[in-house]
C-alpha positions as CSV (number, residue, x, y, z in Angstrom):
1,X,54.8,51.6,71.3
2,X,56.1,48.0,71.1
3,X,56.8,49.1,67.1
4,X,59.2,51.1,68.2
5,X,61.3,49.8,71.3
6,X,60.5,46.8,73.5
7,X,59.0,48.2,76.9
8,X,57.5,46.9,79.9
9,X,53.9,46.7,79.5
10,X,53.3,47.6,83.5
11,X,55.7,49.0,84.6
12,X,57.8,52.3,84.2
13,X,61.0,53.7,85.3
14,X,61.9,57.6,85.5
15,X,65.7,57.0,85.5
16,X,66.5,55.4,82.2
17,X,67.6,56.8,78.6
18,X,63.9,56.4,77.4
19,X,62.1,57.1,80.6
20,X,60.4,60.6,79.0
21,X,58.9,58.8,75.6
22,X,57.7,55.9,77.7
23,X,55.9,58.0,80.3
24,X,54.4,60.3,77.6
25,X,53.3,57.2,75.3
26,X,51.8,56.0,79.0
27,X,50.4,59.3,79.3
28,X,48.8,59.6,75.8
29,X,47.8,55.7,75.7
30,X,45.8,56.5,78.5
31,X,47.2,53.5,80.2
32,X,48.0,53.2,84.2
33,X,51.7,54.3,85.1
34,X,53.4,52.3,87.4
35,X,56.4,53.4,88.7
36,X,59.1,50.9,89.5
37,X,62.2,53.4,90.2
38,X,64.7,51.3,93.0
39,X,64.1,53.1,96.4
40,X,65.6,56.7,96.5
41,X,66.1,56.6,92.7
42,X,63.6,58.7,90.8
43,X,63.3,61.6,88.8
44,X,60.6,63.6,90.4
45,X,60.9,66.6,87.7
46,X,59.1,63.7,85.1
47,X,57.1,62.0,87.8
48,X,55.4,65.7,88.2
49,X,55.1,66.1,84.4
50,X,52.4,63.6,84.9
51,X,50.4,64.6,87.2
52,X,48.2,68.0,88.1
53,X,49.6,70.6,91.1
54,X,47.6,68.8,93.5
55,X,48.7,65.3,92.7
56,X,45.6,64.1,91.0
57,X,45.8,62.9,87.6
58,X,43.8,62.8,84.7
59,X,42.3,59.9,83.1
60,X,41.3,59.1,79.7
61,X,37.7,57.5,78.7
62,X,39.3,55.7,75.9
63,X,43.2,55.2,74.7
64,X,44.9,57.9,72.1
65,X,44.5,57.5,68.5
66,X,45.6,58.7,65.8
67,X,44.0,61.2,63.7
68,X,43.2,61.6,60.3
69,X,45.1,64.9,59.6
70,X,47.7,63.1,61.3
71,X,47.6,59.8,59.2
72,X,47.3,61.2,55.5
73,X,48.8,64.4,55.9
């Protein structure tokens, strides 16, 4: 991700211009997501994108990678 903007490596925010790409790069990377929104100040529509209905989330055994079909295509 760092190739492409300069980012937190802990933290996240769900207000900010690039707060979808970081929380789907976080999603994908398989990485924890901690939220650092300033009290009263999050978007909860993202927030939910990342979790299941219940709340739970899901977790990765090992980071996203990229794919063959994906690299030489």
């Amino acid at each position: 991700m760092d190739d492409l903007c300069h980012s937190s490596k802990r933290n996240a925010v769900s207000v900010h211009p690039m707060a979808e790409y970081h929380a789907a790069a976080r999603a994908v990377g398989g990485c924890a997501i901690y939220v650092s929104d300033k009290p009263g100040n999050h978007d909860f529509d993202l927030l939910r994108k990342l979790v299941l209905p219940d709340g739970s989330i899901l977790r990765a055994k090992l980071p996203g990678r990229p794919t063959g079909d994906c690299l030489f295509s």
